[in-house]
Residue, then its C-alpha position, 0 to 999 in steps of 0.5 A: x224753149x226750143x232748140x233751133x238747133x234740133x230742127x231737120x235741115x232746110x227748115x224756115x223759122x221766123x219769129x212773130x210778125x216777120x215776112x215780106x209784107x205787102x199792102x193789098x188794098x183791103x187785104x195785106x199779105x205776109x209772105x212766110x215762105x215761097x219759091x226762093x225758100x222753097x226752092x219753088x216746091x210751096x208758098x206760105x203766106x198770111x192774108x189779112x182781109x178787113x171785114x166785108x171784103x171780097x178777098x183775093x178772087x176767083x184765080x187758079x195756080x197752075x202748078x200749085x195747090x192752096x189751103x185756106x185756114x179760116x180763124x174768125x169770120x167766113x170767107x166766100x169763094 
């Protein structure tokens, strides 16, 4: 088991399933952390699409970089 308390400080821990949800049409989004946790210096987020989607679209963050890890299926861009 691991002792939360050993963690450096500022870390964010969440437990399984935990985050701000939002329902999105045919994706939902699960915000772990962003720029109140953060203090603005990244954003971690799950998006759950359903197949056949066309996901989020084409969009670009100003002062942001993303990362996308796929687990099953491809996703277009």
């Amino acid at each position: 088991m691991n002792n939360l308390n050993t963690l450096p400080k500022g870390s964010i821990v969440l437990k399984a399933n935990e985050g701000r949800k939002y329902n999105c049409g045919k994706m939902t989004a699960v915000f772990k952390a962003d720029e109140e946790e953060t203090k603005e210096k990244y954003s971690v987020s799950e998006w759950w699409l359903e197949p056949n989607s066309d996901g989020p679209g084409a969009h670009k963050h100003q002062d942001n970089d993303e990362v996308f890890y796929v687990l099953e299926g491809t996703l277009h861009f």
